[in-house]
C-alpha positions as a Markdown table, in Angstrom:
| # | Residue | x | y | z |
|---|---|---|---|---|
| 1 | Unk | 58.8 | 17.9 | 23.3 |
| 2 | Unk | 56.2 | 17.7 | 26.2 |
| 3 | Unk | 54.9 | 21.0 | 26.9 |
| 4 | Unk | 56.0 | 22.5 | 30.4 |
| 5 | Unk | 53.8 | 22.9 | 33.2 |
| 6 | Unk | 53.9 | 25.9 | 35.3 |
| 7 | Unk | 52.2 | 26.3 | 38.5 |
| 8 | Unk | 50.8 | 30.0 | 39.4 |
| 9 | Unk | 49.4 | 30.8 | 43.0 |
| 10 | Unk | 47.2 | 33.3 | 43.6 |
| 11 | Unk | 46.0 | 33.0 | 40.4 |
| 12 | Unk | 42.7 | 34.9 | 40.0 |
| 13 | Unk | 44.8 | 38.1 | 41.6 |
| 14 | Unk | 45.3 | 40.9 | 39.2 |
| 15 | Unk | 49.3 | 39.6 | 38.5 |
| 16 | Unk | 48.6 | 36.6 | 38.9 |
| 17 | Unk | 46.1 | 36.4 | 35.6 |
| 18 | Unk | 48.4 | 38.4 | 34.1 |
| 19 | Unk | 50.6 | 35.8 | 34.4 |
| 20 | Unk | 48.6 | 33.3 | 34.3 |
| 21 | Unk | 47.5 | 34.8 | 30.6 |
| 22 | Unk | 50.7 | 35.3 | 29.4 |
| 23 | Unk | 51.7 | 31.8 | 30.0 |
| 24 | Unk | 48.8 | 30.0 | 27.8 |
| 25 | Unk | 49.9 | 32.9 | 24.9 |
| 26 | Unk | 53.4 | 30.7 | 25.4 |
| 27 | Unk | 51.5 | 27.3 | 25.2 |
| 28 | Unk | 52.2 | 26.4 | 28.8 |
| 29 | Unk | 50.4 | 23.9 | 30.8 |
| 30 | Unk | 49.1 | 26.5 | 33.3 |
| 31 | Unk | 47.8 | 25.3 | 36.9 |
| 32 | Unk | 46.0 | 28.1 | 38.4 |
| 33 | Unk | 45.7 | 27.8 | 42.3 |
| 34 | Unk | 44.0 | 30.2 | 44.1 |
| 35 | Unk | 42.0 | 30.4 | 48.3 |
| 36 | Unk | 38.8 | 32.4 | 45.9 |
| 37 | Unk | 36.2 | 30.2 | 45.1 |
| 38 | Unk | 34.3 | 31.1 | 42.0 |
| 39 | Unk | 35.7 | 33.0 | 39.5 |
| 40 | Unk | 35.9 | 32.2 | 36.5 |
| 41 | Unk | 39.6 | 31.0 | 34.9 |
| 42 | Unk | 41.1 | 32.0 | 31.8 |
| 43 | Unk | 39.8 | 29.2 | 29.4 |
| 44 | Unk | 42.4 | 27.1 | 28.9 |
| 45 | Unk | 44.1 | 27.1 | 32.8 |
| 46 | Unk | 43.6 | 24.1 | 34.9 |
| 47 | Unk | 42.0 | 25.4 | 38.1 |
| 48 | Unk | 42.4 | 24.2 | 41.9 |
| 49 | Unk | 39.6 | 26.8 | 43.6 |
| 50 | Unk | 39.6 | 27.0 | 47.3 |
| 51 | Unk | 43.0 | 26.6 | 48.4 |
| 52 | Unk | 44.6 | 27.9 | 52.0 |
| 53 | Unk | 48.0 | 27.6 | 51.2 |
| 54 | Unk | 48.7 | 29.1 | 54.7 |
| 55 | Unk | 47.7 | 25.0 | 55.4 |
| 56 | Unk | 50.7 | 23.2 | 54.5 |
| 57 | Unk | 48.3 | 19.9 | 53.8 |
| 58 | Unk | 46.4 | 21.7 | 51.8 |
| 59 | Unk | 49.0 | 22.9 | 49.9 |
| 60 | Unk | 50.4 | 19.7 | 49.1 |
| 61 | Unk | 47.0 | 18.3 | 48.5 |
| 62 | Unk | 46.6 | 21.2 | 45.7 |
| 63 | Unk | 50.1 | 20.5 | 44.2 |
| 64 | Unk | 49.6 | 17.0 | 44.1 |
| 65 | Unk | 46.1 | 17.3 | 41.9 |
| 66 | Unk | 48.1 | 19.6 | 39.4 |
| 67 | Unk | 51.3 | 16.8 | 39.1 |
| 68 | Unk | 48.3 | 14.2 | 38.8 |
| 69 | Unk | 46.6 | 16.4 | 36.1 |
| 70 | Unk | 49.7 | 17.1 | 33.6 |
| 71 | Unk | 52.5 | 14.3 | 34.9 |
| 72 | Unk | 54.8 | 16.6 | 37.0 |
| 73 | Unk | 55.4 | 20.1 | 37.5 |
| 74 | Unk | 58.5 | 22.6 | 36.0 |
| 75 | Unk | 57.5 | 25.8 | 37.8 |
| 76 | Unk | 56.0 | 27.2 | 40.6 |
| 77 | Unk | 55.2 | 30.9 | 40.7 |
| 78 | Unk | 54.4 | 32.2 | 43.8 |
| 79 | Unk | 52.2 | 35.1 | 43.1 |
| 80 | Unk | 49.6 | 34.6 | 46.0 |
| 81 | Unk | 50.0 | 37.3 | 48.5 |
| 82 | Unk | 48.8 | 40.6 | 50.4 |
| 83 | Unk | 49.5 | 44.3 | 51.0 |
| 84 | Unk | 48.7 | 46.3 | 54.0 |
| 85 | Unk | 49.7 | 50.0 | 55.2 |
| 86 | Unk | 49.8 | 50.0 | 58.8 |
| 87 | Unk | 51.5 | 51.6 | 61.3 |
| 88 | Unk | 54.1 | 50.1 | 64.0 |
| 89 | Unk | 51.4 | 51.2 | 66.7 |
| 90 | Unk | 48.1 | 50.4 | 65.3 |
| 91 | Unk | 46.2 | 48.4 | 67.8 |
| 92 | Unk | 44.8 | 45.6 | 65.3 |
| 93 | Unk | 48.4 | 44.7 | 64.1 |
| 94 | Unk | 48.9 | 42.8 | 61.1 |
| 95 | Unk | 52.1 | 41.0 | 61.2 |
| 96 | Unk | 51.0 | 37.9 | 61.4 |
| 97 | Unk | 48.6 | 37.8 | 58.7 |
| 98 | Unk | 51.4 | 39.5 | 56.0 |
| 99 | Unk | 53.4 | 37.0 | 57.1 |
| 100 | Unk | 51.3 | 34.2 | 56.5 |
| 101 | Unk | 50.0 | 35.8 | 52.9 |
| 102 | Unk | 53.3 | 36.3 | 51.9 |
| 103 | Unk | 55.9 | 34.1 | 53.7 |
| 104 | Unk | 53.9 | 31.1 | 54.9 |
| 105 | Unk | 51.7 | 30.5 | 51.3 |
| 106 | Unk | 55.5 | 30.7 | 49.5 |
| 107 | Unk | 57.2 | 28.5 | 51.7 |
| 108 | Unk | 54.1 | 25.9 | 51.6 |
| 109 | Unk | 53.6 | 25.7 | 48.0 |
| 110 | Unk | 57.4 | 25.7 | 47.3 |
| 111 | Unk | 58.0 | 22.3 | 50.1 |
| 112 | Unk | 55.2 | 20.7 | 48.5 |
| 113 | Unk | 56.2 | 21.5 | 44.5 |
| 114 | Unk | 60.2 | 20.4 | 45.2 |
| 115 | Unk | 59.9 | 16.5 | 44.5 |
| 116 | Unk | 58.4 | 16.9 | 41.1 |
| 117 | Unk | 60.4 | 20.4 | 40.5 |
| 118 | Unk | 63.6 | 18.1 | 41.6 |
| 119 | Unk | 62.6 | 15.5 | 38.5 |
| 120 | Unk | 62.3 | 18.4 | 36.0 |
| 121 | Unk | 65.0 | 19.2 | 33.6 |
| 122 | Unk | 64.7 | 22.4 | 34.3 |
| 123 | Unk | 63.1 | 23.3 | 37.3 |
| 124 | Unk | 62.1 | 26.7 | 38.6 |
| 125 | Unk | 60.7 | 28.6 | 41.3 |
| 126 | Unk | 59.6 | 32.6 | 40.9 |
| 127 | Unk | 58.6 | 34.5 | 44.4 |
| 128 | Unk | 57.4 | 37.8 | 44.5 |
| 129 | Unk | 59.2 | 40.4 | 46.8 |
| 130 | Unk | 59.4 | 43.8 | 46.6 |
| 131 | Unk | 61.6 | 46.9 | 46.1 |
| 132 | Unk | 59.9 | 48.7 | 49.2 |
| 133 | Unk | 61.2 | 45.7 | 51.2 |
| 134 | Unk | 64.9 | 46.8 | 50.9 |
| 135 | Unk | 64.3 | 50.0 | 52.7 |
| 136 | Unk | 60.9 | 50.1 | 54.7 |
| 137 | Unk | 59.0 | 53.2 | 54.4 |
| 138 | Unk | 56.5 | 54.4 | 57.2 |
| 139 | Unk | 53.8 | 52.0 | 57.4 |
| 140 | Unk | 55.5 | 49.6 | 55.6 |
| 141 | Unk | 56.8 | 47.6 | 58.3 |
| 142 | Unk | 54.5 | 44.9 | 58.5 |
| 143 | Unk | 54.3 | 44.2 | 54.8 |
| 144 | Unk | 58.5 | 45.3 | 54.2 |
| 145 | Unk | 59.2 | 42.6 | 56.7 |
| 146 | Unk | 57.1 | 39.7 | 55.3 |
| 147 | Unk | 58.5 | 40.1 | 51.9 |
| 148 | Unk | 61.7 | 40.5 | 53.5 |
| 149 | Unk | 61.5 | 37.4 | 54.5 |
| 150 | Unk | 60.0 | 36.1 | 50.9 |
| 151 | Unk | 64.3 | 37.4 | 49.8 |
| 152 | Unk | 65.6 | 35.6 | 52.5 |
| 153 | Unk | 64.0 | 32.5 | 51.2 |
| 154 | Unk | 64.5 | 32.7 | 48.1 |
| 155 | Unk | 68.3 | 33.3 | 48.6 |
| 156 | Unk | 68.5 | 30.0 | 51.0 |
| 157 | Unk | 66.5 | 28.0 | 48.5 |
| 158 | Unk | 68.5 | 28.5 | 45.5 |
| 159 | Unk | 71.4 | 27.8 | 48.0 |
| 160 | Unk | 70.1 | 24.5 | 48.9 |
| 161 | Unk | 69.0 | 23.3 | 45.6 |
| 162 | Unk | 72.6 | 24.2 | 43.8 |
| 163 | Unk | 73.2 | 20.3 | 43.7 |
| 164 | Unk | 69.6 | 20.1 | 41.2 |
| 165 | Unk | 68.5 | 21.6 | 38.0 |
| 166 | Unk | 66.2 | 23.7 | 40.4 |
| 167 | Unk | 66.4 | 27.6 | 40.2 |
| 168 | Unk | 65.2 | 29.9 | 43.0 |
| 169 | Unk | 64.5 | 33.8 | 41.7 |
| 170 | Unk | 62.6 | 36.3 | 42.9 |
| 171 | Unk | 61.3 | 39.7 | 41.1 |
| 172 | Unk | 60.9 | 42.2 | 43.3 |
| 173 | Unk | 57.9 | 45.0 | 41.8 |
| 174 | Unk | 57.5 | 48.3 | 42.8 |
| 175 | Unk | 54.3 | 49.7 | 42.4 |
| 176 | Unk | 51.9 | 47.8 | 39.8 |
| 177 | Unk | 49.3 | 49.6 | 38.2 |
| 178 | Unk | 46.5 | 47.7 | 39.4 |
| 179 | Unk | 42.5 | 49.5 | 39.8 |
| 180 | Unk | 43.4 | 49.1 | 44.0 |
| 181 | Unk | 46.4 | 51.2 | 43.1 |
| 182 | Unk | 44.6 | 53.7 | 41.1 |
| 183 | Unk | 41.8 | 54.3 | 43.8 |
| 184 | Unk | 44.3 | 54.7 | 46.6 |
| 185 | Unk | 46.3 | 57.2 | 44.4 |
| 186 | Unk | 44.2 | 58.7 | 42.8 |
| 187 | Unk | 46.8 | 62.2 | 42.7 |
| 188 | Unk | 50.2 | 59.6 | 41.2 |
| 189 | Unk | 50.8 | 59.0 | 37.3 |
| 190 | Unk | 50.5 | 55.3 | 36.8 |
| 191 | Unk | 52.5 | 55.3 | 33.6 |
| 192 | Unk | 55.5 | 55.7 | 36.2 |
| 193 | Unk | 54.3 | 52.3 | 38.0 |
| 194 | Unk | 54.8 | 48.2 | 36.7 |
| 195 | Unk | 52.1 | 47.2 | 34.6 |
| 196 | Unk | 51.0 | 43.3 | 35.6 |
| 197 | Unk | 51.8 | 42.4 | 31.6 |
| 198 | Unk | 55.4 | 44.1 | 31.6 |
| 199 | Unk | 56.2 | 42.4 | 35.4 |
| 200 | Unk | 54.4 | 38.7 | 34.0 |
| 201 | Unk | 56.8 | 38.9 | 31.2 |
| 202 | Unk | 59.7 | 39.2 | 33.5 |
| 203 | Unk | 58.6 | 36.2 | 35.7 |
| 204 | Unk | 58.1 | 33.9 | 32.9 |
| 205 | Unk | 61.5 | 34.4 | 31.8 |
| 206 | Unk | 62.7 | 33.2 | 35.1 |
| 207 | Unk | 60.5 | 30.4 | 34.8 |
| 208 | Unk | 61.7 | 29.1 | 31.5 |
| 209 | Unk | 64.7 | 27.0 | 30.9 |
| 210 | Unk | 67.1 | 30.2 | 29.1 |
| 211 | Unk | 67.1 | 31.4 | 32.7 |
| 212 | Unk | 69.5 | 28.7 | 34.0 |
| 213 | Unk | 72.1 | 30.6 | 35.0 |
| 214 | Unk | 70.6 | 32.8 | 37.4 |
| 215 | Unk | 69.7 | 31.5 | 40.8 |
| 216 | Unk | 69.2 | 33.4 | 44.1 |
| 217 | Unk | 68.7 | 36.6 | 42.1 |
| 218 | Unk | 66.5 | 39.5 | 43.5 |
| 219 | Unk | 65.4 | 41.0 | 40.5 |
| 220 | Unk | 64.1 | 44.7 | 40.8 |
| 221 | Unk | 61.2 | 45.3 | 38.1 |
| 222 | Unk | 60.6 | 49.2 | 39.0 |
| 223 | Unk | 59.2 | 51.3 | 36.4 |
| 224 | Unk | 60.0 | 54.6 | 36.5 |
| 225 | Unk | 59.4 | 54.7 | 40.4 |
């Protein structure tokens, strides 16, 4: 059987290579796309360096040299993203940028990845949300409302695509135990967060074909938050 090829944004990002890693341990064609320029990719990932996918021509441009590369595309991961803690009333408000990490870069990729997703057997797209979207904490609004948005996608998607082998999931993390994480914390126990490996695990099992039967999910991957 020809191998699948899955398709992981934000691929140099600390999930992302988790991901990213996990899916050459599966033997998966893995496309790694990512706006960083210069890093070094897991040996053994296709690389597309240098990506806005806040551009939807970019974005297309990027999915169309990973379909040229392998033959088509089975699954796009949507991993590229952002996080900032910000009040309501900060002056330099940053609404616009969450929503373009988070919202715009998942609705580009995904519009651009559909007509060869559409031609898999078993095509899938995984978006990343987040627990702390389903109830907003202080200084959460910015970010809670972005990847609210991500859900609401996600759910309309999978409704659109019922008609197609195409499934639309999203996990949604709590907090990953990531170095960031660790030096903003520095007073939590990590143990109690997601580790990138444990929530990578979870995605690639939406993105193979066993998952079939579960579209428009919002998956909460938690810990022990």
């Amino acid at each position: 059987m020809t191998k699948r090829t899955v398709v992981v944004t934000g691929g140099h990002g600390v999930l992302g290579r988790a991901v990213v890693e996990a899916a050459l341990v599966q033997g998966l064609n893995v496309a790694l796309i990512d706006h960083a320029q210069g890093e070094t990719p897991p040996e053994g990932a296709f690389e597309v360096a240098g990506v806005d996918l806040t551009d939807a021509d970019a974005a297309g441009e990027a999915l169309q040299s990973v379909a040229d590369r392998f033959g088509g595309i089975d699954a796009l991961l949507n991993i590229a993203g952002g996080f900032v803690w910000q009040t309501v009333d900060d002056d330099k408000p940053a609404w616009d940028r969450m929503f373009a990490l988070n919202l715009t870069t998942a609705l580009n990729a995904s519009r651009a990845a559909l007509p060869w997703l559409k031609a898999s057997a078993e095509g899938r797209i995984v978006n990343v949300g987040a627990a702390g979207a389903l109830k907003a904490a202080a200084g959460m609004g910015a970010y809670g409302a972005s990847k609210s948005a991500v859900h609401r996608l996600t759910e309309a998607l999978a409704e659109e695509l019922k008609s197609t082998s195409v499934t639309v999931n999203a996990v949604l993390p709590s907090i990953l135990d990531t170095p960031q994480n660790r030096r903003d914390m520095p007073d939590a126990d990590p143990t109690k967060w997601v580790a990138p490996a444990d929530l990578a695990t979870v995605v690639l099992f939406l993105a193979s074909p066993q998952s079939r039967a579960i579209t428009g999910a919002l998956v909460p991957v938690t810990g022990r938050v």
